[in-house]
C-alpha positions as CSV (number, residue, x, y, z in Angstrom):
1,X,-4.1,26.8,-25.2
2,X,-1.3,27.7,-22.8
3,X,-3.7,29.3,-20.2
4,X,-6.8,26.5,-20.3
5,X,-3.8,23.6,-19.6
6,X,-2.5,25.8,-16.5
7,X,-6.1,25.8,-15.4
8,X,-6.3,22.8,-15.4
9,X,-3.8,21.7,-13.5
10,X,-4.4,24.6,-11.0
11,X,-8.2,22.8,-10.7
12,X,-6.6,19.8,-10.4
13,X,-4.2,21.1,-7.8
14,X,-7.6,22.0,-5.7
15,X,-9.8,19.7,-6.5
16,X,-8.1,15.8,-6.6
17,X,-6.5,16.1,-3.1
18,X,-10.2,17.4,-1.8
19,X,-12.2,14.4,-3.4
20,X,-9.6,11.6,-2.7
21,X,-8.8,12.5,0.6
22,X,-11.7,14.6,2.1
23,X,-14.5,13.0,0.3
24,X,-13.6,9.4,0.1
25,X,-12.8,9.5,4.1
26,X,-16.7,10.8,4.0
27,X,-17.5,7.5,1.9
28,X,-15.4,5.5,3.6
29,X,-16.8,6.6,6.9
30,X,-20.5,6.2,5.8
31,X,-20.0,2.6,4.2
32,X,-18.1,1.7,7.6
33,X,-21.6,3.1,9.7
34,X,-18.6,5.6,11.5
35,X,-19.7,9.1,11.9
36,X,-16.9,11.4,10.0
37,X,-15.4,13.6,12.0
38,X,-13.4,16.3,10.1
39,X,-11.0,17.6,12.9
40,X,-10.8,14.0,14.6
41,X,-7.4,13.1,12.5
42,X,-7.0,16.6,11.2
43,X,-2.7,16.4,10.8
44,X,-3.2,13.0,8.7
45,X,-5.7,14.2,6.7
46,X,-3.8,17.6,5.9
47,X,-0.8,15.1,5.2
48,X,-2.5,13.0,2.8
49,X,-4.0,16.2,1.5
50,X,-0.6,17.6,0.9
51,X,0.9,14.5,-0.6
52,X,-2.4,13.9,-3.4
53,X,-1.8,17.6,-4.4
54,X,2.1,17.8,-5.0
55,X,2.2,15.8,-8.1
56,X,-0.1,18.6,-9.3
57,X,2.1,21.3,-8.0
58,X,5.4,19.9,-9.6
59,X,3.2,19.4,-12.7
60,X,2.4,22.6,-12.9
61,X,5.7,23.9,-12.4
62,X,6.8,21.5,-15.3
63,X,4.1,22.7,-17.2
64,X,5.2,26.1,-17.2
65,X,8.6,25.3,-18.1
66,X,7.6,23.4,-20.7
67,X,5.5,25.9,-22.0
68,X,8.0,28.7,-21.7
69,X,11.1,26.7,-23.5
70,X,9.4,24.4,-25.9
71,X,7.8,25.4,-28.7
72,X,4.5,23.5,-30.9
73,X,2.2,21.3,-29.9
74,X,4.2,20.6,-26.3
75,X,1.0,20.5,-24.7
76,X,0.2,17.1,-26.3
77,X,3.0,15.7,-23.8
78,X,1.8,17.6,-20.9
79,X,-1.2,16.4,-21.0
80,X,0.3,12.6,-21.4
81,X,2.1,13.9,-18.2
82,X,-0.9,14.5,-16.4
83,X,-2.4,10.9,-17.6
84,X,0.5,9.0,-16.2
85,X,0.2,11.3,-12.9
86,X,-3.5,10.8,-13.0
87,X,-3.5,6.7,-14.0
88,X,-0.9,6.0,-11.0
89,X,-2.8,8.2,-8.4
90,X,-6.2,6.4,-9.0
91,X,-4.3,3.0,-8.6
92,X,-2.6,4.2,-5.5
93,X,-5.7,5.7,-3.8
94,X,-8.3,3.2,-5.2
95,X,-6.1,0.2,-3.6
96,X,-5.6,2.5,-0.3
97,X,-9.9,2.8,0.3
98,X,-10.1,-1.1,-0.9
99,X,-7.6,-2.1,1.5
100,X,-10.0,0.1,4.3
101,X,-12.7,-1.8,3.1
102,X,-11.6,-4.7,2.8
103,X,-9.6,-4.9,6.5
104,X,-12.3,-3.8,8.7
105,X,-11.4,-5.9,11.5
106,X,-7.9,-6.5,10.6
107,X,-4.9,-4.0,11.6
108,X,-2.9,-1.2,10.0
109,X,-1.4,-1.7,6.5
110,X,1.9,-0.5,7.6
111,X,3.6,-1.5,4.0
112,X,1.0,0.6,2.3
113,X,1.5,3.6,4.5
114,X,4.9,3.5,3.2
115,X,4.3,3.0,-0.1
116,X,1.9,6.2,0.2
117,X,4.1,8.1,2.1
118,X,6.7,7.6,-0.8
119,X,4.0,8.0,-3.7
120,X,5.3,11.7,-4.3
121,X,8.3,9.9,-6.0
122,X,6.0,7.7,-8.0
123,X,4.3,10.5,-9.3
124,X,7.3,12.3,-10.9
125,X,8.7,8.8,-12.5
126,X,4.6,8.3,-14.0
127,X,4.8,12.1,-15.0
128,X,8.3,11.9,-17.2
129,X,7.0,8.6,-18.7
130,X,4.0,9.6,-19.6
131,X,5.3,12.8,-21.2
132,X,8.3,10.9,-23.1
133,X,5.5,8.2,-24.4
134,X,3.1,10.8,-25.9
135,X,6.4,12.5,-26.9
136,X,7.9,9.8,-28.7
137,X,4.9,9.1,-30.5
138,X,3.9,12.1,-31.6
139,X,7.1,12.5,-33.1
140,X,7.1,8.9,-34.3
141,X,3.4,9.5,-36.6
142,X,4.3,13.2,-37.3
143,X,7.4,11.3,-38.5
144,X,5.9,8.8,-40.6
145,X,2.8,11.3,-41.8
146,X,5.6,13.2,-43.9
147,X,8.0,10.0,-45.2
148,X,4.7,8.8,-46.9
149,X,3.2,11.6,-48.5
């Protein structure tokens, strides 16, 4: 099980910073009527590439250690790790291509550039919560499964 979670992740790693940032530019671009031009804003796109692929780096890294010091079924609360990561990184991104949409005319969401530059920080505070909450309850029915029988 340890091997197909640090696939995963390692997929992840590749894959979510390639479709949000790469591929919804494309969408973006096509729904606008722009032409896409992938070397046009080449530094911002490897920036946002870079920042939508390091909460899957540092969860990978926790992974592994998590994996190396715990022992059962810790993978349970890596995955809910990698839902809370997941869950904020689809709000994040889905609000940033809405905003585009939405503000064709209109100028720069400066406040939401921020908030994306800082989203790294998000990401680690959505990946502990989500691991203690799948934590916690597995612990809680594993709990309860044995006081009742």
């Amino acid at each position: 099980m340890r091997g197909k979670i640090l696939r995963l992740w390692w997929s992840l790693f590749v894959c979510i910073p390639l479709l949000v940032v790469w591929f919804g530019g494309f969408v973006l671009a096509e729904y606008r009527g722009c032409s896409f031009d992938f070397c046009g804003e080449l530094f911002p796109r490897i920036a946002q590439t870079v920042l939508s692929g390091l909460p899957f780096a540092i969860l990978l890294l926790f992974t592994k250690h998590k994996l190396k010091t715990d022992h059962g079924e810790v993978w349970m609360d890596v995955l809910g790790a990698g839902t809370g990561v997941i869950t904020l990184m689809t709000c994040l991104w889905g609000y940033y291509y809405y905003d585009a949409i939405s503000r064709i005319g209109g100028g720069p969401n400066i406040g939401l550039g921020i908030l994306m530059l800082f989203s790294p920080f998000g990401y680690v505070v959505a990946m502990y919560v989500g691991f203690y909450l799948v934590k916690t309850a597995r612990q809680l029915f594993s709990h309860g499964a044995k006081t009742y029988q």
